[in-house]
N, C-alpha and C positions, 0 to 999 in steps of 0.2 A: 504494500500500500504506500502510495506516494506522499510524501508529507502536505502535499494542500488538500488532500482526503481527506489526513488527522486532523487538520483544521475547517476542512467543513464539517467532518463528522462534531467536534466539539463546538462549534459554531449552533448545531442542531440540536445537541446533547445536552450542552449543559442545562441553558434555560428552562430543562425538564427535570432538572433532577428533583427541586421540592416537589413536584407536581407528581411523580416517580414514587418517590418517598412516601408521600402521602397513601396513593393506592396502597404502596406496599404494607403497610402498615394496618389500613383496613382487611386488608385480607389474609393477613396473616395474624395480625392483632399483636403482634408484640415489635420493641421496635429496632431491636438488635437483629432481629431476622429479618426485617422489613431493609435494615441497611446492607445488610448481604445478600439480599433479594434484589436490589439494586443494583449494586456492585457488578453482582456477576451478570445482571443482563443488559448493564454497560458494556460484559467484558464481550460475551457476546455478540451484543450488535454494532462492537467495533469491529470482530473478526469477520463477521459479516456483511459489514456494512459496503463491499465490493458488491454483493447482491441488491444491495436498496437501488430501487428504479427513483432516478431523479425526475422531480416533476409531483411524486406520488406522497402520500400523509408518510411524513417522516413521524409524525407523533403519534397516528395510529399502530404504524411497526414497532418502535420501539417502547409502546404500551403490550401492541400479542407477547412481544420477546420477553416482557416482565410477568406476564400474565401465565404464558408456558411455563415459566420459570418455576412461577409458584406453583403452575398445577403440577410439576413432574417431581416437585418435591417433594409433592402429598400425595403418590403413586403410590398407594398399600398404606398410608397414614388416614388415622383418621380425621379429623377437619379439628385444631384448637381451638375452643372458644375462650380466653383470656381478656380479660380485661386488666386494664391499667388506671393508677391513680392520677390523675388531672392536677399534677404539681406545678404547673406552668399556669393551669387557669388560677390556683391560688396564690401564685407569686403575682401573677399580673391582677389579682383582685389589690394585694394590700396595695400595687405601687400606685394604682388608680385611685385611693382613697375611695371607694367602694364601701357601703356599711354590710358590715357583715351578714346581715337579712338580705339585701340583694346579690351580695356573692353568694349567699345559699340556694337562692331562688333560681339565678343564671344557670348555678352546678346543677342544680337540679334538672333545668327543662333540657341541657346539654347533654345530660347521663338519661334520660326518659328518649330525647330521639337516637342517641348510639342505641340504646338499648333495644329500640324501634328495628332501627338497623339491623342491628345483630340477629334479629328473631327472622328475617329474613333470607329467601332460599339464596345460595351464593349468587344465582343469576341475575335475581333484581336486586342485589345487593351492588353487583358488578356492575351492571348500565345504571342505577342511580346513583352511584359514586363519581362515574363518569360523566352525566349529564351535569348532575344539578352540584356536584363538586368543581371538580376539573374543567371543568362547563365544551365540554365536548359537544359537536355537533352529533344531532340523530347520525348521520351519515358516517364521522368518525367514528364512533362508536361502533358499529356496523362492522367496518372493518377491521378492527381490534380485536373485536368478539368474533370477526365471521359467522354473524348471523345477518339473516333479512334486515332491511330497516325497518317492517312493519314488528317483527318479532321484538326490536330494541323497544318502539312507540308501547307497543304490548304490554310489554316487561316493567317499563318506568311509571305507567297507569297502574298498574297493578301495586307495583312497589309501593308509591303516593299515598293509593289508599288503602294500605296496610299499615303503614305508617299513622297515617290519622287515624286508623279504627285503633292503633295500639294506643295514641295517646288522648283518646276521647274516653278508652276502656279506663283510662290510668287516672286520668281526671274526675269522671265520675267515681271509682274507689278512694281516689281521697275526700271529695264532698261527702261520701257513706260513709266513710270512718271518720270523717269531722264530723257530721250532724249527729256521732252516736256518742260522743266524749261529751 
């Protein structure tokens, strides 16, 4: 590979790596693996990156190449469901001077829709992480996933309102368990 490769490749690469990161981290849910779930589909779509057709979603390929990554990890694994403590939202509560009844309150609606999330099949978990996160288009998404774009359209409606019924479910049990105290 010729050095103005490396430098297109990292021209295209870098920009993505929070965005990278971030996926990785949802679907894997922890974030030491989410950074070596990266890494290596850096390293990847550098060695391959002689195949990427110019012209074409460099951000959709180098979303399949992290996406493969993770799924070939979990080849005969079962799927983790781990959660992590939100150290960051409580460090940026106190710098904010935030009273601590609405840092409970934010923690709160934040850990209800992860939590949304989480209960989610990895599919619609997959295209509404990419739409309404990473803010992918239907069509990128499409080709990341290599699925139809009607199947993506499917997937993220479905997603949506699984999500609202989880936290309409979780809303109305705290009015029940408040109006019985």
């Amino acid at each position: 590979m010729s050095g103005l490769q490396n430098k297109d490749f990292e021209k295209l690469a870098v920009p993505l790596l929070d965005s990278l990161y971030n996926f990785a981290c949802w679907l894997s849910g922890d974030a030491d693996e989410a950074r070596d779930l990266v890494q290596e589909s850096v390293v990847k779509a550098l060695k391959g990156f002689g195949s990427f057709q110019p012209g074409t979603n460099f951000r959709a390929w180098i979303f399949r190449i992290l996406r493969n990554t993770f799924l070939t990890s979990r080849t005969g694994l079962e799927r983790r469901n781990t959660s992590q403590e939100d150290e960051q939202g409580f460090e940026d509560s106190v710098i904010s001077q935030e009273t601590p009844e609405v840092a409970l309150i934010r923690q709160a609606d934040s850990a209800l829709v992860q939590a949304a999330i989480g209960k989610l099949p990895v599919g619609f978990q997959e295209v509404l992480l990419l739409v309404d996160i990473e803010e992918m288009k239907y069509q990128e998404v499409a080709e990341t996933l290599s699925l139809p774009i009607g199947t993506v359209m499917s997937r993220l409606a479905r997603a949506r309102k699984q999500i609202r019924d989880h936290i309409v479910q979780a809303a109305s049990a705290r009015k029940t368990v408040g109006a019985k105290s």
